[in-house]
C-alpha positions as CSV (number, residue, x, y, z in Angstrom):
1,X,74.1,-14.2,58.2
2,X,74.7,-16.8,61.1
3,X,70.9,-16.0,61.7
4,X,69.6,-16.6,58.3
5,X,71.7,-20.0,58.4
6,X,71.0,-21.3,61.7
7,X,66.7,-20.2,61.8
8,X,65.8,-23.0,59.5
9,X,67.7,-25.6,61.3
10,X,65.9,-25.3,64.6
11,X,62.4,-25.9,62.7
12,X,62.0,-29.9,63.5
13,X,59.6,-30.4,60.7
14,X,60.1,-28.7,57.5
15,X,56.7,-28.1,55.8
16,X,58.7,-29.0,52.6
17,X,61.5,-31.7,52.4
18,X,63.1,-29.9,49.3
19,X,63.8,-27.2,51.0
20,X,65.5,-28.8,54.2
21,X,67.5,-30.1,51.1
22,X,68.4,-27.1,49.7
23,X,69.3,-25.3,53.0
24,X,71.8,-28.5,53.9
25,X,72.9,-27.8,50.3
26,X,73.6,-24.5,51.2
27,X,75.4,-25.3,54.5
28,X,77.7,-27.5,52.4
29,X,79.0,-24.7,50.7
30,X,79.5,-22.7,53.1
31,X,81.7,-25.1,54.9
32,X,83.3,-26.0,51.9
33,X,83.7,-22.5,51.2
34,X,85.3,-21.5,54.5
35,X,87.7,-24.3,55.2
């Protein structure tokens, strides 16, 4: 899972802004989901 989450993160340039959006979307609730 930590793989899946963290991959995307170390690309510097998404080739498409919405889905940087969805993946910090994502991260959101995972940390709101685990705090």
């Amino acid at each position: 899972m930590a793989d899946f989450v963290f991959t995307p993160l170390q690309n510097p340039a998404p080739q498409n802004p919405a889905d940087n959006d969805i993946m910090r979307e994502i991260l959101r609730q995972l940390v709101k989901g685990r705090s």
